[in-house]
C-alpha positions in Angstrom: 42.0 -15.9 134.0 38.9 -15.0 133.0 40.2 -12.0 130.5 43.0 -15.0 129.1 40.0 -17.7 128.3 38.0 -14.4 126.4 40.7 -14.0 124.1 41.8 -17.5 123.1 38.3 -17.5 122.4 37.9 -14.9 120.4 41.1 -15.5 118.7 40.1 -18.9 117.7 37.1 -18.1 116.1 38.7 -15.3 113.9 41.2 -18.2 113.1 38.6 -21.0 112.5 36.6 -18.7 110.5 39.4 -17.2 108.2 40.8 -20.7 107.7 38.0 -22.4 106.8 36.0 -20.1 104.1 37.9 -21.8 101.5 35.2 -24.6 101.4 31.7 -24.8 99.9 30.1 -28.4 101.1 26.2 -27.9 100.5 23.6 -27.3 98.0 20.9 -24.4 98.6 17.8 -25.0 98.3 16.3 -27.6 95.3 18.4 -26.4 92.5 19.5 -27.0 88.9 21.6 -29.6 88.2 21.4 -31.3 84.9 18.3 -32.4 82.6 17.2 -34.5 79.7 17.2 -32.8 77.2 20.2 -30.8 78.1 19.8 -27.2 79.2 20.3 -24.8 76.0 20.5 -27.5 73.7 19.2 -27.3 69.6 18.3 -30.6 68.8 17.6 -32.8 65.4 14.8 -31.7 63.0 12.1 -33.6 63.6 13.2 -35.2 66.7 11.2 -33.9 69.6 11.8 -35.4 73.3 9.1 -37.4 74.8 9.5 -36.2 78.2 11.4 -34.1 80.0 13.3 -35.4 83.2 15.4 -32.8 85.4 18.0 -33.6 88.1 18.3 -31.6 91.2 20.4 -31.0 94.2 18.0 -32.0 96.6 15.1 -34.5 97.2 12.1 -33.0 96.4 8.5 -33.2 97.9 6.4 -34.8 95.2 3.4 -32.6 96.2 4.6 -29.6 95.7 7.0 -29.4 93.0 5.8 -29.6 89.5 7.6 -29.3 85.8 5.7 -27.5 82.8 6.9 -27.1 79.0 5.5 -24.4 77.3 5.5 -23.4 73.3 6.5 -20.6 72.2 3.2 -19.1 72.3 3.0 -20.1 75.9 0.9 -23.1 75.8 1.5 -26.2 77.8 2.5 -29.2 75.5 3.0 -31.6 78.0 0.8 -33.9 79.3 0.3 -32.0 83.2 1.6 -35.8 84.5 4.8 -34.3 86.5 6.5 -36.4 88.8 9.0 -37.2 91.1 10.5 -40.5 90.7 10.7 -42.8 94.0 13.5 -44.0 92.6 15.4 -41.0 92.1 13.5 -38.4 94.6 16.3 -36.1 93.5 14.2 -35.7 89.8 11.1 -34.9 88.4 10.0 -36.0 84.9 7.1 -35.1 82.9 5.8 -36.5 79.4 5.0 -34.6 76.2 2.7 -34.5 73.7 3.6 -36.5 70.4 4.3 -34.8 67.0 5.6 -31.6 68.7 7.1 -29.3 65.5 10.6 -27.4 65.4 10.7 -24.2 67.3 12.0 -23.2 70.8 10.5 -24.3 73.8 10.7 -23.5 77.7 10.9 -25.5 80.9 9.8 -24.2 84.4 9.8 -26.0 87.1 8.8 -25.4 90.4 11.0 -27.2 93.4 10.4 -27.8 96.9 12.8 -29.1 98.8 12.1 -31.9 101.6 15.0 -30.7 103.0 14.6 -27.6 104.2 11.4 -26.7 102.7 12.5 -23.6 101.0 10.8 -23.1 97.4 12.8 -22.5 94.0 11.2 -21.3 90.4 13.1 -21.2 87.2 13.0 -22.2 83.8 15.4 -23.4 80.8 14.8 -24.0 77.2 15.9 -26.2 74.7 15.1 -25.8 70.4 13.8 -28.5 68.4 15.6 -27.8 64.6 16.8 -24.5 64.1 16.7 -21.2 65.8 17.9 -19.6 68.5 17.7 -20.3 72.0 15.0 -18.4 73.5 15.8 -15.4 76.7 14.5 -16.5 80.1 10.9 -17.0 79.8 7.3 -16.5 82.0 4.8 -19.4 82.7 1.5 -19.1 81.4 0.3 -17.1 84.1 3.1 -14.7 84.0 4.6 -15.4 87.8 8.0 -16.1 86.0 10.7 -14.3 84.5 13.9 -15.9 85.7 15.4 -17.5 88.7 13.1 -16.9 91.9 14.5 -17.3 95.3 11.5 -14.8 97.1 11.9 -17.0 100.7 13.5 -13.9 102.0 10.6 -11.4 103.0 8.8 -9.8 105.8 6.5 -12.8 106.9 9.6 -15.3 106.7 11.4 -13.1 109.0 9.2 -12.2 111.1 7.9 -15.9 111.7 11.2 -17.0 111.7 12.1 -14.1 114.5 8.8 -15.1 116.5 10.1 -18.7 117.0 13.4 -18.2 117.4 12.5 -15.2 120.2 10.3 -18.2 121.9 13.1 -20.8 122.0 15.4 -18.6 123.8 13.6 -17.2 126.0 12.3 -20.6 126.8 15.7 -22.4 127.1 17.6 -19.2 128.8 14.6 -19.6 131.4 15.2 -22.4 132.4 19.1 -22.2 132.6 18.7 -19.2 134.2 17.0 -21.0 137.1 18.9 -24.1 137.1 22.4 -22.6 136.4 22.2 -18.8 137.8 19.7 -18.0 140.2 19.8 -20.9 142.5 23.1 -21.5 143.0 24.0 -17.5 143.6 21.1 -17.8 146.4 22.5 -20.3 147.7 26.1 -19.4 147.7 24.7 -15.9 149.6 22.5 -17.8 152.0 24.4 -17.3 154.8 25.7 -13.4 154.0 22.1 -12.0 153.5 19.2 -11.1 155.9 16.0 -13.3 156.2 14.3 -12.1 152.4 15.9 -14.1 150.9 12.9 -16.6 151.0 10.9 -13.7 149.3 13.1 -13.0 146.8 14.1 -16.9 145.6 10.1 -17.5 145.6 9.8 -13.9 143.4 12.8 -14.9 140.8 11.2 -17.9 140.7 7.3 -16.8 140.0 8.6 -14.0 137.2 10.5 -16.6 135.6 8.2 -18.9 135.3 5.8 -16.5 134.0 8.4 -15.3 131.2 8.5 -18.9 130.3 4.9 -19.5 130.0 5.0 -16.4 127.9 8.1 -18.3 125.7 5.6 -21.0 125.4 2.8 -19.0 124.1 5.2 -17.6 121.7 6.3 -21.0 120.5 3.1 -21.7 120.3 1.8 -18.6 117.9 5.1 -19.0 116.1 4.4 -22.3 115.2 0.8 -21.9 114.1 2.2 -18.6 111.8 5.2 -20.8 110.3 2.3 -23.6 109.7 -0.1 -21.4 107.8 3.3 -19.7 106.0 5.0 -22.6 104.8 1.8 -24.4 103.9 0.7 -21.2 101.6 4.6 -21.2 100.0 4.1 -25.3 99.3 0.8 -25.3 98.2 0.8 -21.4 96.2 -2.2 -20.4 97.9 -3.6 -18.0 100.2 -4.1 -18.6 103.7 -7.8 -18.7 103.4 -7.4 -21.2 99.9 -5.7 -23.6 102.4 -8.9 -24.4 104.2 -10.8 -24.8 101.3 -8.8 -27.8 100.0 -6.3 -30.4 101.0 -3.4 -28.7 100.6 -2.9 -27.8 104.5 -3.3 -31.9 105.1 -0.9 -32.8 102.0 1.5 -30.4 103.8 1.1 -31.8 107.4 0.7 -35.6 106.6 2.6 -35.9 102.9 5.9 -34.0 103.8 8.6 -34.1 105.6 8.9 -30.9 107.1 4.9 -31.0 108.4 6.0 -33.9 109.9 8.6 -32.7 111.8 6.6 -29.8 112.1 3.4 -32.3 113.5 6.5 -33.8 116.1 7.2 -30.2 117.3 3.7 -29.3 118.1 3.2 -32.5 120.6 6.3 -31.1 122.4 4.9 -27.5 122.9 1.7 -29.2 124.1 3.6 -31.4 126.3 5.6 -28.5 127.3 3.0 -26.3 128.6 1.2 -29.3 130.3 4.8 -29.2 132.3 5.3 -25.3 132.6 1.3 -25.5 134.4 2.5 -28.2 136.7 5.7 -25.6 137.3 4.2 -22.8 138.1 1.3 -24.4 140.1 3.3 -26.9 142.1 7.2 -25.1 143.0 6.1 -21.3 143.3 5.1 -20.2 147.1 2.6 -17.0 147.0 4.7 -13.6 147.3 3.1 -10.5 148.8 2.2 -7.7 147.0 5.2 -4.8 146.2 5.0 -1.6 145.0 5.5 -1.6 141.3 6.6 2.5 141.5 9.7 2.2 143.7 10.0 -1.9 143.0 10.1 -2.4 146.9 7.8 -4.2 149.4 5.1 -1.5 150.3 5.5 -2.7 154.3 8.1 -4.9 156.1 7.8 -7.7 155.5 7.8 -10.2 158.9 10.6 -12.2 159.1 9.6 -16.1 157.0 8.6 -18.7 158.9 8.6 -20.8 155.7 11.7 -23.4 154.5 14.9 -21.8 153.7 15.8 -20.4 150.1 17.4 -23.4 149.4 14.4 -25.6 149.5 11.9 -23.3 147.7 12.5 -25.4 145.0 12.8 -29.1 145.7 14.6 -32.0 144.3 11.4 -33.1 142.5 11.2 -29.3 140.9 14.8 -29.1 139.6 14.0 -32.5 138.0 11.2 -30.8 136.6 12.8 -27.9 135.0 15.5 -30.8 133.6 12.4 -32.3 131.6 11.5 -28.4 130.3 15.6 -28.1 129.4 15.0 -31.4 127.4 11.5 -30.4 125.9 12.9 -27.2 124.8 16.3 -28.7 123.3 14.3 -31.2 121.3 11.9 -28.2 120.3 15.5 -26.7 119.4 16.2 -29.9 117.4 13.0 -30.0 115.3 14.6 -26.3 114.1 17.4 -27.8 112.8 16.4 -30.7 111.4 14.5 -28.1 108.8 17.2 -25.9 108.5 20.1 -25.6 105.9 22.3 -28.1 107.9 19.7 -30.6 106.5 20.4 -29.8 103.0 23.6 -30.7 103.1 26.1 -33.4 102.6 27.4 -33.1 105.7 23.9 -33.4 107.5 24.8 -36.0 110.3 27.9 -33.2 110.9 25.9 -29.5 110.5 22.3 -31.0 111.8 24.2 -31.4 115.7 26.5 -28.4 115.1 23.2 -26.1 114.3 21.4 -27.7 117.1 24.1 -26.8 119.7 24.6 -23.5 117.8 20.9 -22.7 118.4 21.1 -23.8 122.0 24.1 -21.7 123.2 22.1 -19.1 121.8 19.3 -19.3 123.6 21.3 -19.8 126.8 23.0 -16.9 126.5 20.9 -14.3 124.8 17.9 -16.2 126.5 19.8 -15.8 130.0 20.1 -12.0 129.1 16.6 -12.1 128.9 16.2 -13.1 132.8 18.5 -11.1 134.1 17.2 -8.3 132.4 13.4 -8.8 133.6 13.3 -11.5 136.9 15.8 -9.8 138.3 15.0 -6.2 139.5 11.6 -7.0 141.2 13.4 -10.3 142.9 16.2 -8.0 144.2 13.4 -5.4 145.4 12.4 -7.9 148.1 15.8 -7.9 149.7 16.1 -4.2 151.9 18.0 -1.7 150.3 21.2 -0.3 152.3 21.9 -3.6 153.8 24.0 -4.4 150.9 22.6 -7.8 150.2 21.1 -6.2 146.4 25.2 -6.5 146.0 25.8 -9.5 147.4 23.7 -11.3 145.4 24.2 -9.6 142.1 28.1 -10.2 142.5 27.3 -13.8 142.5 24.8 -13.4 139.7 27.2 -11.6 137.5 29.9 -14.3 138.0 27.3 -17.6 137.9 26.5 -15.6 134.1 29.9 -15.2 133.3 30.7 -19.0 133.9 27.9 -20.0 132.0 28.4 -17.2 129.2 32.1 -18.3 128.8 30.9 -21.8 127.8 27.7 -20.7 125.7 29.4 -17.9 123.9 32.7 -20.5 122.9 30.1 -23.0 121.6 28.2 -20.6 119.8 31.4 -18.9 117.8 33.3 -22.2 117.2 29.7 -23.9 115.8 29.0 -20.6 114.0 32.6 -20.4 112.4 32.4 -23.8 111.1 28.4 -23.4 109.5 29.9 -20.5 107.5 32.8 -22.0 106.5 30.7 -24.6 105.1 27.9 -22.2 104.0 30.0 -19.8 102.3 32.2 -20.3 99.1 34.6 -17.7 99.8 35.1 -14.6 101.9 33.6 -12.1 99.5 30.9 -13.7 99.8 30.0 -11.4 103.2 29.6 -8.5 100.6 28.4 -10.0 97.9 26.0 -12.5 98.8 22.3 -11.3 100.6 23.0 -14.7 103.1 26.4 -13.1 103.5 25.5 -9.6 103.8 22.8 -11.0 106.8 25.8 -12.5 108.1 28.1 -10.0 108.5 25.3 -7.7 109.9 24.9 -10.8 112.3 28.4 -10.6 113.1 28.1 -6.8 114.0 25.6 -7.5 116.2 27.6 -10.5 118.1 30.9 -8.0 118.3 28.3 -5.5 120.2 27.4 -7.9 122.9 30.4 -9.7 123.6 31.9 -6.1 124.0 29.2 -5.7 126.9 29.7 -9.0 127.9 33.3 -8.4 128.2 32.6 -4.9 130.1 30.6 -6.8 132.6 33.0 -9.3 132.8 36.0 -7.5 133.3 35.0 -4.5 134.8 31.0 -4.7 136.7 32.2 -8.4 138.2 35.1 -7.3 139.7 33.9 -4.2 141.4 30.6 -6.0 142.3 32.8 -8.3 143.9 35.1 -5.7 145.8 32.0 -4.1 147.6 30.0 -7.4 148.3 33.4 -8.1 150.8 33.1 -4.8 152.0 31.5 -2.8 155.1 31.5 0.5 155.2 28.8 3.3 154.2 31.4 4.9 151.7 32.8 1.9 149.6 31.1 -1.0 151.0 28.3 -4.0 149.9 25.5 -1.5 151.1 26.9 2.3 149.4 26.0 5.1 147.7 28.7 3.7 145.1 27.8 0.5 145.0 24.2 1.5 144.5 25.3 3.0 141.1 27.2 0.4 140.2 23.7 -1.8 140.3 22.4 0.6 138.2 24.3 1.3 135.7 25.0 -2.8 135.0 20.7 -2.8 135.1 21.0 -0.5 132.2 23.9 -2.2 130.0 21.8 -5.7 130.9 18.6 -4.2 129.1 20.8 -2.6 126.0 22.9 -6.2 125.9 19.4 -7.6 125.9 17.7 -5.7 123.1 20.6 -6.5 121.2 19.9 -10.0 121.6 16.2 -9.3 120.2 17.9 -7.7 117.4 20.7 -10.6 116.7 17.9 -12.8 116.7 15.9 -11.1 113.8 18.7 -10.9 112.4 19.3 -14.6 112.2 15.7 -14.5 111.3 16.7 -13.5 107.8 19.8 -15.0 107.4 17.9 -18.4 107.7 15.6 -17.0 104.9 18.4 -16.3 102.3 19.7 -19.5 100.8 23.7 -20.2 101.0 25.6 -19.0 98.5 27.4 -21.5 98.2 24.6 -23.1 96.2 24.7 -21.0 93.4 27.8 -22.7 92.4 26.6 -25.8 93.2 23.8 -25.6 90.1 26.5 -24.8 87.9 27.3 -22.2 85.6 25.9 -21.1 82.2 28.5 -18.7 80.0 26.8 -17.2 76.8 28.9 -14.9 74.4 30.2 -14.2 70.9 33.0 -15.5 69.0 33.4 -15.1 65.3 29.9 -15.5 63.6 28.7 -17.8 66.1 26.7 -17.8 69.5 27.5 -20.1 72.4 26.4 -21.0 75.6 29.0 -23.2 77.7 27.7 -24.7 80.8 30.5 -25.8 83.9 28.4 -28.2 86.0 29.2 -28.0 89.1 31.8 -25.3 88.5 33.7 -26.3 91.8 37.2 -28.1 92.8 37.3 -31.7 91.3 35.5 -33.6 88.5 33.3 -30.8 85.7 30.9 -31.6 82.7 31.7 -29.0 80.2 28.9 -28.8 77.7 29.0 -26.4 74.9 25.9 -25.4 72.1 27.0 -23.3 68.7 24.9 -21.8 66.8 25.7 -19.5 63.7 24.6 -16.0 64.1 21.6 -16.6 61.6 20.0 -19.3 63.9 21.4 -22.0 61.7 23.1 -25.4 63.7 27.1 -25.2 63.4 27.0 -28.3 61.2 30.5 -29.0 61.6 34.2 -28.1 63.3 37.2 -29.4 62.7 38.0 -29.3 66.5 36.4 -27.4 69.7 39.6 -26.8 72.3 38.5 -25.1 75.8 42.0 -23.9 77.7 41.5 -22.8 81.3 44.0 -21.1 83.7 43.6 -20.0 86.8 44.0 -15.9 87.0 44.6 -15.9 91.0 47.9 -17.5 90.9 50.3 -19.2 87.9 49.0 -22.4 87.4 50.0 -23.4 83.7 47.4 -23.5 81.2 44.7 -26.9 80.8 43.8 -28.2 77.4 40.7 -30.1 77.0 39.5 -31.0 73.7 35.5 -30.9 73.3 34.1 -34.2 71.7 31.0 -33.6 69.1 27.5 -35.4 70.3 26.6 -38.1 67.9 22.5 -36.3 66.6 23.0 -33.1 68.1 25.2 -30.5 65.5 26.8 -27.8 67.3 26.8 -30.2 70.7 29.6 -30.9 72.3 30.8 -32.2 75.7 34.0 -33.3 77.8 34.9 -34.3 81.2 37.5 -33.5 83.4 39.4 -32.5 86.4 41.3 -29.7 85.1 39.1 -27.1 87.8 42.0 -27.7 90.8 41.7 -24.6 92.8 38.5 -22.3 94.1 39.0 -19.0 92.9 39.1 -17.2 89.6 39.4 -19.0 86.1 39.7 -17.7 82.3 38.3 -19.9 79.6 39.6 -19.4 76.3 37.4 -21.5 73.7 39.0 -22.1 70.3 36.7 -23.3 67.0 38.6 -24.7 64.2 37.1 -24.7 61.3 37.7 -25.3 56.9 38.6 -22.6 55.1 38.2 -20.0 58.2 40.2 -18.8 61.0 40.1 -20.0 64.4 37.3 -18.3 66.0 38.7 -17.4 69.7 36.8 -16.0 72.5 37.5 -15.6 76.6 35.2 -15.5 79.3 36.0 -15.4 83.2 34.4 -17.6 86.0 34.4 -18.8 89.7 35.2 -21.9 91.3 33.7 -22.5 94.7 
């Protein structure tokens, strides 16, 4: 039964995520979307903009997101007044200064998303008369010389490993003792000899010490993702945080310090409760060797309550109010993760959340089992056969309880990247992808111990817990290597979960790819004598502003064509070929702009652009693109 619910399983989530990587749904990250002037655009002699207002694909924090206009001597020419609108908190606009002459000239902006607080610099320019459009430019400073998505680095994943480390230890703690400890001590009550007090009241002391130490991690992590994110908001360096208001902006002025603020009452609150835990529901233990991991004199038989009450009705209610603390500690996670950013938030924002808590349950568990276990099982006498007992109730309480995590965690994880990613090459292609697949490698690895232990340690535990015998029963030689060698596979399965969850470290430091598309597309090339720049916004399935710039190869404004024809087909399968004609904008030569739905499919797409003109041939030229 067990081996049938593994494979529909694992069959469903190759399914779901095959089927579903068809669909981009989200923005990354603050990006691009349109602006005022247009990106690229030459316009009118004499006819400077008086401000400069860009659109984005997320809200913005007003604090920390700035636009600048530089000459083309890099000088700022615009009045440093940038801001976001609390109208439109998707925008920023700035003002310029008045009598600005002809010549190229250079946005940058800087965006911070209030979403999920990842930081984006880039730049665009625009000409004022004629020349050319100018090549991707640096800010005054010179911090700039094209699109800058640096959130993935060593501090990011490391912070990001730290908390996420913290979390599941924390919440696979506490399932561990309400979900797999208990309940195999007290289904072997009644088959093992009188240590069994000793080792519940061990299991429970380690564990409760591994979960302090989860606290102290949540703790650091949060204090290193504090000073992190406030130095990425405020571009300053830890120590230039403290000597102005820019760690109090972030805290009090954003949304993610904030939630950030919200998350640092619950690890307060949370190790007020693990103190009253470990003080309160853990008996004192006598001492044990720590060579040979077994009491250094027999023990006398306890005269204290029964396994079963070593932890009382008051204490399990306890550990329920740490399981809540640490899933809303969980929850604060995702409410600053990608699944924020998107569209879809009220969807991805609970699918994360239970994504990250199956996690922790089950890599968390591993954890436990790996660490609490061995010294609790020391206090039971070896030979008796009661080590086997237990562990064969251990390993299937786990099992349960993995079987559940492990099918939450892959159907929530197949439907984030069928969201997150545009398209299945994007696993190769795409540094979020390429963390992902690694991700994936790392998943395969453990559910192939998992699956060992499942199929093949359970049900030989099992067999010698029911029998008696010194050659193939509870308490044998055999048996006794069986113990080991699942001790060993528990600690590899285990550092593979330390591994999976660095991993996921920098995958949550990459932005989706699916954004890229999502800030449209800018095609430059040749055709004929002139240059032009076409720009697909957003470049996916439905509705698409096509904007085109000409300019003649001399830097001159195309003052006039006849007609401007753009004809699209799709190259992955026959679709018939799409006409739209480009209509000229009234004040800006060599502008022109349509709309339309002709972009059907995701996949690959040929433009062909056609310029008729007097007296001249048609000037033809094709470029290829993706649709997300």
């Amino acid at each position: 039964m067990k081996y049938i619910i593994l494979k529909i399983v694992s069959c469903f989530f190759l399914l779901l995520l095959m089927a579903n990587l068809a669909t981009a749904l989200v923005w990354a990250h603050a990006n691009y979307v349109r602006s005022d002037p247009p990106a690229n655009i030459n316009l009118p002699s004499g006819q400077p903009p008086g401000r400069i207002q860009v659109w984005f694909s997320e809200n913005l924090e007003p604090k920390f997101s700035e636009l600048q206009v530089l000459n083309n001597n890099r000088q700022r020419i615009d009045n440093n007044d940038s801001r976001v609108p609390n109208d439109t908190p998707q925008s920023m606009i700035v003002s310029l200064k008045p009598n600005l002459p002809d010549g190229p000239y250079t946005v940058i902006y800087k965006t911070t998303s209030a979403e999920d607080g990842h930081v984006i610099k880039n730049n665009f320019a625009f000409v004022v008369g004629v020349g050319a459009i100018p090549p991707p430019a640096t800010n005054a400073d010179n911090t700039i010389t094209d699109a800058v998505d640096d959130n993935f680095n060593f501090w990011s994943v490391a912070i990001r490993w730290l908390n996420y480390l913290g979390s599941a230890a924390l919440i696979g703690g506490i399932a561990w003792q309400l979900f797999i400890w208990q309940p195999a001590l007290r289904k072997v009550k009644d088959r093992i000899g009188s240590e069994q007090t000793e080792a519940g009241q061990e299991a429970t002391q380690r564990g409760n010490q591994l979960l302090q130490i989860a606290g102290g991690l949540l703790g650091l992590g949060w204090l290193a993702f504090l000073l992190y994110q406030a130095t990425r908001f405020g571009g300053q360096s830890p120590i230039g945080l403290f000597t102005s208001s820019a760690l109090l902006d972030f805290l009090f002025s954003t949304r993610f310090g904030l939630i950030w603020l919200a998350r640092l009452g619950l690890i307060v609150v949370l190790g007020l409760f693990l103190s009253y835990v470990n003080k309160r529901l853990v008996l004192p233990v006598p001492k044990f060797s720590r060579l040979n991991l077994v009491p250094e004199a027999e023990p006398p038989l306890p005269t204290s309550m029964p396994v079963s009450q070593v932890t009382t009705t008051n204490g399990n209610r306890a550990y329920w109010i740490l399981l809540l603390l640490g899933g809303l500690i969980l929850l604060t996670t995702s409410l600053t993760s990608h699944a924020a950013a998107s569209n879809l938030a009220w969807l991805l924002i609970p699918l994360d959340w239970l994504h990250l808590l199956s996690t922790g349950l089950w890599v968390g568990g591993l954890f436990y089992l790996a660490l609490a276990m061995p010294p609790a099982l020391a206090k039971l006498r070896p030979g008796t056969g009661d080590r086997t007992r237990i562990l064969a109730a251990l390993i299937s309480n786990f099992s349960y309880v993995g079987i559940i995590t492990v099918t939450l965690l892959l159907i929530s994880g197949a439907i984030q990247a069928a969201v997150h990613l545009g398209a299945v090459s994007d696993l190769f292609d795409t540094g979020y992808g390429l963390a992902l697949s690694v991700k994936l490698v790392a998943i395969a690895l453990m559910l192939g111990l998992a699956a060992y232990h499942l199929l093949k340690v359970s049900p030989q535990m099992n067999n010698f817990a029911r029998r008696k015998g010194e050659t193939n029963g509870a308490g044998s030689m055999a048996a006794g290597l069986l113990q080991i060698r699942f001790r060993r596979t528990v600690i590899i399965e285990a550092i593979l979960g330390v591994i999976l969850l660095g991993i996921v470290g920098g995958l949550t430091s990459f932005g989706p790819p699916a954004g890229n598309a999502a800030s449209g597309l800018n095609l430059r090339g040749q055709i004929a004598d002139l240059n032009y720049v076409l720009r697909v916004d957003p470049a996916q399935i439905g509705s698409n502003n096509f904007d085109l710039t000409l300019t003649q190869r001399d830097g001159q404004v195309l003052s006039k064509a006849n007609a401007v024809v753009l004809r699209l087909n799709m190259t992955d399968m026959e679709m018939g070929t799409q006409e739209l004609n480009l209509n000229p904008i009234p004040n800006s030569p060599g502008h022109y702009q349509a709309n339309g739905q002709i972009l059907s499919m995701s996949g690959n797409w040929r433009a062909e652009l056609i310029v008729r003109r007097d007296s001249k041939e048609d000037a033809i030229s094709q470029v290829g693109f993706k649709v997300r």
